[in-house]
Phi, psi and omega in degrees: 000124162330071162271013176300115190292158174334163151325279207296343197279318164309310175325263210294008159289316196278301183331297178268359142302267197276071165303321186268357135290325190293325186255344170271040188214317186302291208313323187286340160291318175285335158273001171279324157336287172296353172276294189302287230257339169327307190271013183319300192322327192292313206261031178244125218288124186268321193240155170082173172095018172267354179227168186296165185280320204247033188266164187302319179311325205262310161303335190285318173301328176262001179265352215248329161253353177278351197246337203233342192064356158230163193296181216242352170228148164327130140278332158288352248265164194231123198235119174255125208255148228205037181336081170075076133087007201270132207235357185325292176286019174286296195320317191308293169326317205242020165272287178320318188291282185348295197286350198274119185306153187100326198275138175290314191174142173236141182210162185247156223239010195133119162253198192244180210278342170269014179028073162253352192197160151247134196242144244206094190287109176252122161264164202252173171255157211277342174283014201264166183276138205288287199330315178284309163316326173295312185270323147004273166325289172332310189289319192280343176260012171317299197274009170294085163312098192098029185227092182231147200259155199211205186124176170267343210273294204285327177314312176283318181300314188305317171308321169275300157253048160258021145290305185302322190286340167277355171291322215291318201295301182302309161305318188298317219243303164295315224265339193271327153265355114335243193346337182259335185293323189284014197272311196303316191271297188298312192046147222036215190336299162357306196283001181261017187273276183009273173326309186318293192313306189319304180288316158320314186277322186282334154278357195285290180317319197281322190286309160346308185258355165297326203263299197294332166351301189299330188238350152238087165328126192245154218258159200253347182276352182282354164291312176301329159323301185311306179307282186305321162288298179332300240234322176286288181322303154337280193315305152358278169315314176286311183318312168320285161347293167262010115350311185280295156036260155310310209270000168272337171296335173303316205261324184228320147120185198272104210227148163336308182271020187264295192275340154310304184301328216254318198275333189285346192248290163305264212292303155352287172309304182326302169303307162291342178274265159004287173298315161311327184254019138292312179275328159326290167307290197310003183256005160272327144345305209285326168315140161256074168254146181279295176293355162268328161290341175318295155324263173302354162264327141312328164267354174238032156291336211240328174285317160234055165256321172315323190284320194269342159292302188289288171329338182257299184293354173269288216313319180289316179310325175306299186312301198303276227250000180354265182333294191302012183249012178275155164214140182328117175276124176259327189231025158123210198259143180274329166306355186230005162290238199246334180296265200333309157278335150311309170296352179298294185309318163310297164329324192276324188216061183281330184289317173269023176286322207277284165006259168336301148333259237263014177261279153274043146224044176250287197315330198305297204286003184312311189293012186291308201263007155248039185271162203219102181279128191244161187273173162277112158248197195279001189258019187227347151289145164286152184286325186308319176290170202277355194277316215271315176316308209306293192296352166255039074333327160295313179271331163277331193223010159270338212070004179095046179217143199108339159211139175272123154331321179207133220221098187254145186240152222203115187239097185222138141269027180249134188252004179251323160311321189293305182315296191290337174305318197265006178236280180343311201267332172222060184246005175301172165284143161099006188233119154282006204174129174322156186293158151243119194253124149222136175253110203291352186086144148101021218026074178222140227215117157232138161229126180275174196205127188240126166261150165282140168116197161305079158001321178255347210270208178300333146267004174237036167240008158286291173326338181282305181289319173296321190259024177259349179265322163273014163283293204302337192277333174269350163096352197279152173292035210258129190252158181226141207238159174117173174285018182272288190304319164333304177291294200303325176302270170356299191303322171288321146312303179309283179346304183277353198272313185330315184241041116268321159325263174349315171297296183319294192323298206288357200261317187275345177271342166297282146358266197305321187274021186245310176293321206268319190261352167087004184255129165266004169286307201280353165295312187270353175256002167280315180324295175318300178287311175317346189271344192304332222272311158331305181279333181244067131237353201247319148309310219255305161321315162293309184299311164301273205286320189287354216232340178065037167254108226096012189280313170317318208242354178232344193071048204216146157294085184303170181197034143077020159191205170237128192286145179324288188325293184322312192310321223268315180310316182333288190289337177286242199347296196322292197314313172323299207296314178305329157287318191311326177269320185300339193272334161310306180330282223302303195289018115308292198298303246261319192307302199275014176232011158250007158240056169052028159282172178258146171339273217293026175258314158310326240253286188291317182287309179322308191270002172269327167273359195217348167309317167285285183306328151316300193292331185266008175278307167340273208310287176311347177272281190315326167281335153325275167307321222263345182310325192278015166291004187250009194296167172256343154299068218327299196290291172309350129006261181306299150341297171324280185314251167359303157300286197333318174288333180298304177323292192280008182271315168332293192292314217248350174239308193280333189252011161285308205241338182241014147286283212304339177290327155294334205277316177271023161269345167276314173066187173330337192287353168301350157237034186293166183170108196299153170321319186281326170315303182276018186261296184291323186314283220281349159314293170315315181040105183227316201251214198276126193233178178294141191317149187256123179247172169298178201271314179286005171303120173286306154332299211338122173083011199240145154331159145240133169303161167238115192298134182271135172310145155297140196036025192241000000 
């Protein structure tokens, strides 16, 4: 018989011999991180990913620059002030504008309806880089007096950055309480594993995405996701980690088979923690959207490099500081804390406790299923930028005028099929104005169309559907284009994508909690609650942001719903994390009732042991993630907010009052599993079994107490 240990058992043997080569090879790794992948942000996509790369909108915009070398709307616009009628400075504007590389052409575009301004359409040319033209323009008109410049060019520049500057304000903001917190939770040394990890996962990730960058563009709102997940999932991680620890240092004392025992149990739950939230995220892949895979190949990039930071950086800190990460146990065996008899009390009346639980948070999560999906508009820029000036000026005193609304490119050789589509199209409801053809050459047509209202909103995104219904019935090639067709598109996609994502997510998180506990019960009643946790955090966001309340205290514009993308990170994020903490639970319960405790004895030493550090994880992931509730960015907010809130409803309801109360109403059936099923399970031997100690260990196979945190 083979006794030699494993890879990873070798691994984390050499880890913890040479720390201090092990953590100088980390250190050396992170500064190579921070050179490659530190300027990732600079290189990430601001704008777009919001409708499919192969939707009609998105082809109607590429037959339409391909027929013409420039884009088919303003990229620019200019709102020019028109003292008592005076227009002197438009010629000037669009002589500047005009000349500026990239720019197609400026022509001025209106005036406004009290003739305080005028406004003035730079189209861009389609090979030009948009972002860089935008700042161009911005440096040449700063010092322009009565000149501000907007636009979709300049919005997407602007947008990425006040993306950066809320990272930095939210790093600024977070990182000094997360630090007093982790001094607090961890105490000594102890609190500098986090920090170590926190910085690891997060440059570790940005060079990750530096790389997939190279071969998928990626969306810059997916940095905030990294940070605020990174630096939690870190805290998350370590805390499991030097917990388990502790209580082998009681037991073995600071010894090899300490950080073994710790890496084999604790690091395990990582590993498995890690892959659900990884995969949670990754079925946002499956959307073809650019900023929801952006999203998802970044959280579940960031979930294991998190996994793979901590598992590597405990074992050598054990080795470095051994004694020292222990800490003095104040009230006993964590079976006779406070967990522990809470969860006793929970046990004694579970049914109407799960009952009473899952009731309120069924009401919680009721505003969920009335959410009212809105496009990314013009309400989600901050008001201070010049973009966000231009565009509610378009709409109070433009009409909407500097971009069409609706927009069709048209591949015909009939010039008389191409006219009745564009007299058809503009006699629809929601067209103000005759249709304008123009012909582009090469038998390509485009005709625009001015809707009434929100450019995105409900009628023109009627006027979308009405005029794709009168192509295909004329038989004609016409694709439709604008922010009408965008949403829809965008809406239609999600749609058809939705219940295989859904399908994907429960199936494959069922799988892992299926490999770790070997029970096909305890996979569907984690779904299940993870979906409670999922509606009232996602209920709370609707109720805020949709109803436009709190606007004075979050700073935000309402626009009467929620964007889509966002609902599905929300719930993809919420979701992970709640298993991730479920998967801590559960392999504590599961340690102590295959080392011959009784259901509700496992069940209370498990939530006696992991209770306190769940709440003290919770609390540093939510203040982590939740720093990005200060974003100026509407949709990313939201996000902050809605984790943050998933989180702590996770900790302090669900693995308090409806585990354990479910969990004893089930009894043994919590591991139920048909025979072949658990025939292939104990084949695989995945799973989490009882700690392995040295052969003079008295203990072997009995729980271990656990030291209860300070202050938690």
């Amino acid at each position: 018989m083979d006794t030699r240990p494993s890879l990873p058992g070798r691994i984390i043997a050499i880890l913890h011999s040479f720390p201090r080569r092990s953590l100088a090879a980390v250190l050396l790794f992170v500064a190579l991180a921070g050179v490659v992948g530190g300027p990732v942000a600079g290189a990430l996509d601001s704008d777009g990913g919001f409708a499919p790369a192969d939707s009609d909108s998105t082809l109607a915009l590429e037959r339409l620059e391909e027929a013409t070398g420039v884009q088919p709307t303003a990229g620019v616009l200019l709102l020019v002030d028109t003292p008592a009628g005076d227009a002197s400075g438009v010629d000037e504007a669009v002589a500047t504008l005009a000349a500026m590389d990239g720019m197609a052409s400026a022509v001025p575009a209106g005036t406004a309806e009290d003739g305080s301004t005028a406004l003035v359409a730079g189209t861009l040319d389609a090979s030009a880089e948009e972002e860089a033209v935008a700042g161009e323009v911005l440096d040449e008109f700063a010092g322009v007096e009565g000149v501000t410049v907007g636009g979709p060019a300049v919005s997407g520049l602007q947008m990425g950055e006040q993306v950066e500057a809320d990272l930095s304000r939210a790093e600024l903001m977070a990182l000094p309480i997360l630090v007093l917190l982790s001094i607090l939770v961890f105490g000594g040394r102890a609190a500098l594993l986090p920090l170590m990890v926190g910085v690891t996962t997060v440059l570790g990730t940005f060079l990750t995405l530096a790389g997939i960058n190279q071969l998928y563009g990626l969306s810059v709102f997916a940095l905030n996701l990294v940070i605020g997940l990174g630096l939690g999932l870190a805290i998350d991680y370590t805390l499991f980690l030097v917990s388990r620890y502790r209580e082998e240092l009681a037991l073995q004392g600071p010894t090899a088979g300490a950080a073994r025992t710790t890496m084999a149990t604790a690091g395990r739950t990582v590993v498995y923690s890690a892959a659900t939230v990884a995969v949670a995220l990754a079925t946002l892949t499956l959307f073809p959207l650019g900023f929801l895979r952006s999203m998802g190949l970044a959280g579940a990039a960031v979930a294991v490099v998190a996994a793979a930071a901590a598992l590597v950086i405990a074992p050598a800190a054990f080795g470095l500081w051994g004694s020292k990460l222990a800490r003095r146990r104040r009230d006993g065996a964590a079976a006779e804390g406070r967990w522990y008899r809470f969860s006793h009390a929970v046990m004694r009346r579970p049914g109407a406790i799960a009952a009473a639980t899952a009731a309120v948070m069924v009401v919680l999560a009721a505003p969920a299923v009335q959410a009212e999906f809105t496009p990314v508009d013009g309400s989600v820029i901050p008001e201070g930028l010049s973009s966000r000036t231009v565009g509610d000026a378009l709409v109070e005193q433009y009409a909407g005028d500097g971009a069409t609304p609706v927009t069709i490119a048209v591949s015909s050789t009939d010039d008389a099929a191409v006219a009745g589509l564009a007299d058809a199209a503009s006699d629809l409801p929601g067209v103000v104005a005759d249709a304008r053809v123009a012909d582009l050459g090469d038998d390509v047509w485009q005709v625009d169309l001015a809707v009434a209202g929100d450019p995105a909103g409900a009628d023109a995104q009627q006027v979308v559907d009405d005029v794709r219904l009168l192509a295909e019935d004329a038989g004609v090639d016409a694709l439709v284009t604008g922010p009408a067709a965008e949403f829809t598109d965008q809406l239609q996609a999600i749609g058809d994508t939705l219940p295989l994502a859904i399908a994907v997510l429960v199936a494959l998180t069922m799988l892992v909690l299926w490999l770790m506990t070997g029970s096909v019960v305890l996979p569907v009643k984690a779904v299940l609650m993870n979906l409670l946790t999922v509606g009232v955090s996602l209920g709370a966001i609707v109720f805020v942001y949709q109803a436009g309340r709190f606007t004075d205290l979050l700073g935000y514009t309402p626009n009467g719903g929620i964007e889509l993308s966002n609902f599905l990170i929300a719930a993809a994020v919420v979701f992970a994390l709640s298993t991730d903490y479920g998967v801590f639970l559960l392999g504590r319960i599961k340690e102590s009732r295959d080392a011959g405790l009784s259901e509700r004895e496992a069940i209370a030493t498990g939530l006696g042991r992991t209770g306190g550090i769940v709440t003290a994880a919770a609390i540093l992931l939510a203040v982590a993630i939740g720093a990005f509730s200060t974003s100026e960015i509407t949709f990313m907010q939201q996000i902050g907010i809605a984790t943050a809130i998933g989180v702590l409803v996770d900790a302090f309801v669900v693995r308090s009052l409806l585990v354990p109360s479910l969990m004893a109403m089930m009894g043994k059936w919590n591991w139920w599993s048909p025979m072949w099923l658990r025939r292939v399970h104990d084949r695989i031997r995945l799973s989490e079994g009882a700690p392995e100690r040295g052969d003079d260990d008295e203990d072997r196979g009995r729980p271990v107490p656990a030291p209860e945190l300070a202050g938690v």
